[in-house]
N, C-alpha and C positions, 0 to 999 in steps of 0.2 A: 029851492030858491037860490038865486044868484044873489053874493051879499058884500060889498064893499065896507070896510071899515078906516076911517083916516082918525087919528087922536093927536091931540096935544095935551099933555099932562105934564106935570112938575116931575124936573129930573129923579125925582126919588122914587117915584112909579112907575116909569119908562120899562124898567126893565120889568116890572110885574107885571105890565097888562101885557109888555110883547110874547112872555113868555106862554102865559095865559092863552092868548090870541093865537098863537103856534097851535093851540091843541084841539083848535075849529076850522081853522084857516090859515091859508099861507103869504107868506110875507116874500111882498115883492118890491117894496121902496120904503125907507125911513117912515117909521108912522103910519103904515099902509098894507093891510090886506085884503086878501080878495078869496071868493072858493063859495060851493055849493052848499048848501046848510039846507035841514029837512027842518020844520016847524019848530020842532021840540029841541033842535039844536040849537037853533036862532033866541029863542027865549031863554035857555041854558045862559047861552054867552053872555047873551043881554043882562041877564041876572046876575051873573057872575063881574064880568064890565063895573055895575051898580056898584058892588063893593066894594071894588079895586080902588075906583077913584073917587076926589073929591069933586062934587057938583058947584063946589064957589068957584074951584081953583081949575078944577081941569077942562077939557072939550074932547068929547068923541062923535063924531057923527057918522051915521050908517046909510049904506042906500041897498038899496031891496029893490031885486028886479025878479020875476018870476023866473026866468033863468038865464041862460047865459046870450039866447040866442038877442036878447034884446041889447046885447053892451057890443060898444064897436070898442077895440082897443088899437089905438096908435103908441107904437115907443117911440120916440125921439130921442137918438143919443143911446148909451148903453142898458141896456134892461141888466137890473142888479140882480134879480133872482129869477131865472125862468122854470118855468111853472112845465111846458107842452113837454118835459122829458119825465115826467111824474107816473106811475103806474097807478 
């Protein structure tokens, strides 16, 4: 599955979740990644995510497309991390 993550969390978890989030998926704008996850990785994250943050204080929201063919991606302006030179 195709899986977008965008978060807002309190500066003192910023760097845990992104680091965290690097180890599923790749980061291509502030607060933002993207990349293919099989079931058991998706719930992994998800689990992990749970931890990390606080649910008063912080916001993560995921989107989940079966794969990639269903996402149209337009950049506008500079793409900060591109992803199509990845092996």
């Amino acid at each position: 599955m195709y899986v977008i993550v965008v978060y807002d969390v309190d500066v003192k978890r910023v760097g845990k979740v992104m680091k965290f989030l690097r180890t599923y998926l790749n980061w291509i704008q502030n607060s933002v990644f993207e990349g293919e996850l099989t079931e058991g990785q998706f719930y992994k994250m998800k689990n992990g995510l749970s931890k990390i943050i606080k649910g008063k204080e912080d916001s993560v929201i995921i989107f989940r497309m079966p794969d990639d063919k269903f996402v149209e991606k337009t950049i506008m302006g500079i793409e900060k991390n591109p992803t199509d030179n990845l092996i």
